[in-house]
C-alpha positions as CSV (number, residue, x, y, z in Angstrom):
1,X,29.2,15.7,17.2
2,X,31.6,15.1,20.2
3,X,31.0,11.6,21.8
4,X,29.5,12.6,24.9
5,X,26.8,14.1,23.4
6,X,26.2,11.2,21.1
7,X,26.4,8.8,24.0
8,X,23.8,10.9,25.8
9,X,22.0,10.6,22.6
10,X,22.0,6.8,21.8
11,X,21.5,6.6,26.1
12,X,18.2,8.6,25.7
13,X,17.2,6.5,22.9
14,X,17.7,3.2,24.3
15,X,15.7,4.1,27.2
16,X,12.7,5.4,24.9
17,X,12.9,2.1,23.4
18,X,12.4,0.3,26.4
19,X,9.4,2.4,27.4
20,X,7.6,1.6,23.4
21,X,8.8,-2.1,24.3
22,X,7.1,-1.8,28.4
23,X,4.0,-0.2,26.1
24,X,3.9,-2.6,23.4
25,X,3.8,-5.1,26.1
26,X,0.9,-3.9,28.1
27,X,-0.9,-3.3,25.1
28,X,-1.2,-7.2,24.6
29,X,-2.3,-7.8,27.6
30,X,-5.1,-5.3,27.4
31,X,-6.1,-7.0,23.5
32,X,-6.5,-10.1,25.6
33,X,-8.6,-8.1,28.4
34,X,-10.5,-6.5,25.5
35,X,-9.7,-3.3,27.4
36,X,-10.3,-0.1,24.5
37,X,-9.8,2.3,26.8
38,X,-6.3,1.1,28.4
39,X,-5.1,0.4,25.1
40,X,-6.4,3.9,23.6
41,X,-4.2,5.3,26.1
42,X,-1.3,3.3,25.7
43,X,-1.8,4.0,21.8
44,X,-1.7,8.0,22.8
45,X,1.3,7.3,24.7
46,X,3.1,5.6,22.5
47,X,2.6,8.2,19.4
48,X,4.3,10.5,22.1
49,X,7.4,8.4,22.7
50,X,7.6,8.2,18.7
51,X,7.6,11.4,18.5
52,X,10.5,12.0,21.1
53,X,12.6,9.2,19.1
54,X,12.3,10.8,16.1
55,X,13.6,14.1,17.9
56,X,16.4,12.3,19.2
57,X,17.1,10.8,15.5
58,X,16.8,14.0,13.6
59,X,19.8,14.9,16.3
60,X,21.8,12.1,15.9
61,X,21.2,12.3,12.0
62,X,22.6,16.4,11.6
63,X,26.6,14.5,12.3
64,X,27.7,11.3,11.8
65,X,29.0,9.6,14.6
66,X,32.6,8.5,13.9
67,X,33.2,5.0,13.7
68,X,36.5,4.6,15.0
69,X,34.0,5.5,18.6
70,X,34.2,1.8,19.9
71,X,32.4,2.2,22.6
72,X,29.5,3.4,21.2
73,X,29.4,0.7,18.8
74,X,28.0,-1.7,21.8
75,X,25.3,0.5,22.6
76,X,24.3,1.2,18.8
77,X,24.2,-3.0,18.6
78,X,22.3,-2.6,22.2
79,X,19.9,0.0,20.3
80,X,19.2,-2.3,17.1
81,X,18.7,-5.5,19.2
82,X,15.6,-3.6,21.0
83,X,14.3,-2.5,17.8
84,X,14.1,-5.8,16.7
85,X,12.6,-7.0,19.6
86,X,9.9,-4.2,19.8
87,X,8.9,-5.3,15.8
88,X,8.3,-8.7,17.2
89,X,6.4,-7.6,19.9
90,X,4.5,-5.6,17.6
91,X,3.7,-8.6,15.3
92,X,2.6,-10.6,18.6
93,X,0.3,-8.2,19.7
94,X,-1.2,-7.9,15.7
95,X,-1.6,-11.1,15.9
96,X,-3.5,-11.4,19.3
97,X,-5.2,-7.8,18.1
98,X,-6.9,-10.6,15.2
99,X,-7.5,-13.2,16.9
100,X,-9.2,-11.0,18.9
101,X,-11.2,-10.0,16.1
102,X,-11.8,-13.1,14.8
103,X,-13.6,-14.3,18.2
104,X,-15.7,-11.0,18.8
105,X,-17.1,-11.3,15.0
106,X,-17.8,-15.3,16.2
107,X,-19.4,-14.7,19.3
108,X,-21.2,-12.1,17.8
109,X,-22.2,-13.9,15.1
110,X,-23.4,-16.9,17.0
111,X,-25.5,-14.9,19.2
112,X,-27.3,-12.5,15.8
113,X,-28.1,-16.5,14.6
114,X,-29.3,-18.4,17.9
115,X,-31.6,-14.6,18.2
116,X,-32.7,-15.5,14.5
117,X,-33.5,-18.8,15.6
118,X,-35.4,-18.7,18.4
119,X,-37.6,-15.9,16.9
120,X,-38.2,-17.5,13.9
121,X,-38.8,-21.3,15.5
122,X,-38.7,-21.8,19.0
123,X,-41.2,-19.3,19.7
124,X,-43.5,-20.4,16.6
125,X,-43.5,-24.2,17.2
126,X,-44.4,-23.2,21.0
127,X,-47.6,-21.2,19.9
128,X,-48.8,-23.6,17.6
129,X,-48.2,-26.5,20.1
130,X,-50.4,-25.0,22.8
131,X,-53.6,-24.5,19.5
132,X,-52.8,-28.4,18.7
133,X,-55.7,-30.8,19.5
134,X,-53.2,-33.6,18.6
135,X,-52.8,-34.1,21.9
136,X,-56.4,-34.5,23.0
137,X,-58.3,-37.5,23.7
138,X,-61.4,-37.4,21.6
């Protein structure tokens, strides 16, 4: 593989990483909106963009790019310091994606109990305190 191509290469893949990182970005913010259908789009997307860094791998990966290419070395670095900072951004927006999670299943579960509650005892102690004759003067 001659180095312009492999530049164009590692330049078309460090831009498709900052588009997943851009994604992976606005996906958090649309955890925190509760948003599905922003983040089932951003989701579509983002299987697409994987699938055009995998294209640009498989091309990088049929010849070795020579080492003694200096100046390719920077952007490879460039490349692998994005990577890493996509996998954080990942874990941030699995994390937010649980907490998430966690507070739909309490809200939910506070309103299925204060339901259970009032139809099982507000509403009974008021019927039987209108039938009471405690509160008559006899």
């Amino acid at each position: 593989m001659d180095q312009d191509k492999a530049r164009d290469c590692l330049t078309r893949k460090m831009e498709i990483l900052e588009k997943i990182a851009k994604n992976t970005s606005m996906q958090h913010r649309l955890v925190r909106k509760q948003d599905m259908r922003g983040l089932k789009r951003l989701l579509i997307e983002r299987g697409r963009m994987i699938d055009e860094l995998a294209a640009v791998n498989l091309e990088l990966g049929k010849d070795e790019i020579g080492e003694n290419w200096i100046d390719l070395q920077g952007l490879m670095a460039a490349i692998l310091a994005k990577q890493s900072e996509i996998m954080s951004l990942n874990d941030e927006v699995l994390q937010a994606a649980m907490e998430e999670k966690a507070q739909i299943a309490a809200e939910l579960n506070n309103s299925r109990v204060m339901r259970e509650a009032k139809s099982n005892y507000v509403k009974q102690w008021a019927l039987t305190g209108y039938r009471s004759s405690l509160n008559l003067k006899g």
